[in-house]
C-alpha positions in Angstrom: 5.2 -27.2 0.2 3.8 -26.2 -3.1 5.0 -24.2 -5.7 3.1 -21.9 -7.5 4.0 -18.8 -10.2 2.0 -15.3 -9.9 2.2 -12.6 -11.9 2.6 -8.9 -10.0 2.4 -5.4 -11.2 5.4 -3.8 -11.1 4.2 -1.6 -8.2 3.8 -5.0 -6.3 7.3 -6.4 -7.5 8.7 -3.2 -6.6 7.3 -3.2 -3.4 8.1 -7.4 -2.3 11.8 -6.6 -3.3 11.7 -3.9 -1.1 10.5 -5.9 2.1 12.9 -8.4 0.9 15.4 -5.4 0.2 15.2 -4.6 4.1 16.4 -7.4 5.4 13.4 -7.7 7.2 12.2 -11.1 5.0 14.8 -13.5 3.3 12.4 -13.8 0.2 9.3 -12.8 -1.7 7.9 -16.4 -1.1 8.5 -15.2 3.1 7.0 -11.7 2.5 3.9 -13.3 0.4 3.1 -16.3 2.9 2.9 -13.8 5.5 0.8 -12.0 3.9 -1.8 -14.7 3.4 -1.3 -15.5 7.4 -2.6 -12.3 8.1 -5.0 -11.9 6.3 -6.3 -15.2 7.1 -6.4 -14.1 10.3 -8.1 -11.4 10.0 -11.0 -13.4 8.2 -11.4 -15.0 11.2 -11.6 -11.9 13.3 -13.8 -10.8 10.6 -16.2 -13.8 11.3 -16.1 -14.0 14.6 -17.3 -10.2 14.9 -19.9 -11.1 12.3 -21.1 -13.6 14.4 -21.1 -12.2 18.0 -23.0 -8.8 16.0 -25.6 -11.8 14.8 -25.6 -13.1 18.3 -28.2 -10.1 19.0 -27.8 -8.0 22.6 -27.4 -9.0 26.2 -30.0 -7.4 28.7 -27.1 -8.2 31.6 -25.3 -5.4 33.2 -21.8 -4.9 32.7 -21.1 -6.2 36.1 -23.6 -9.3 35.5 -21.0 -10.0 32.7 -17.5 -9.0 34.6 -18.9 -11.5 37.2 -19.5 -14.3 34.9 -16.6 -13.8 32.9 -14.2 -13.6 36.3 -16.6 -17.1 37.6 -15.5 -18.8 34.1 -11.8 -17.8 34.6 -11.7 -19.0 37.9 -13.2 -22.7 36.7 -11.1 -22.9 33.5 -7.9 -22.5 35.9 -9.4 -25.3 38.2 -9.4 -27.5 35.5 
């Protein structure tokens, strides 16, 4: 794992002591790698919105795409 040194504002320090302060964490490193897991995850959510709103509109109805969506779940469990 790899160390690194940040600096916070006190408003920041205040506020990772507290999280740590609460027992719910065991450390600032815990609180901050969280952190970065979430919000990497919501990049991801972030780009896979992006690219379904680029993926333009479907002309199917919603039960055209209940029925294919229900067809694909029944395959994927055959497999």
């Amino acid at each position: 794992m790899s160390r690194q040194s940040i600096s916070l504002t006190r408003p920041n320090d205040e506020w990772l002591k507290a999280q740590v302060d609460s027992e719910e964490y065991t450390s600032k490193s815990e609180v901050v790698n969280d952190l970065i897991r979430k919000a990497r995850e919501v990049e991801e959510i972030r780009k896979k919105l992006i690219a379904a709103e680029e993926s333009g509109f479907s002309d199917r109805t919603p039960e055209q795409i209940r029925a294919q969506a229900k067809k694909r779940l029944k395959n994927a469990a055959k497999i």
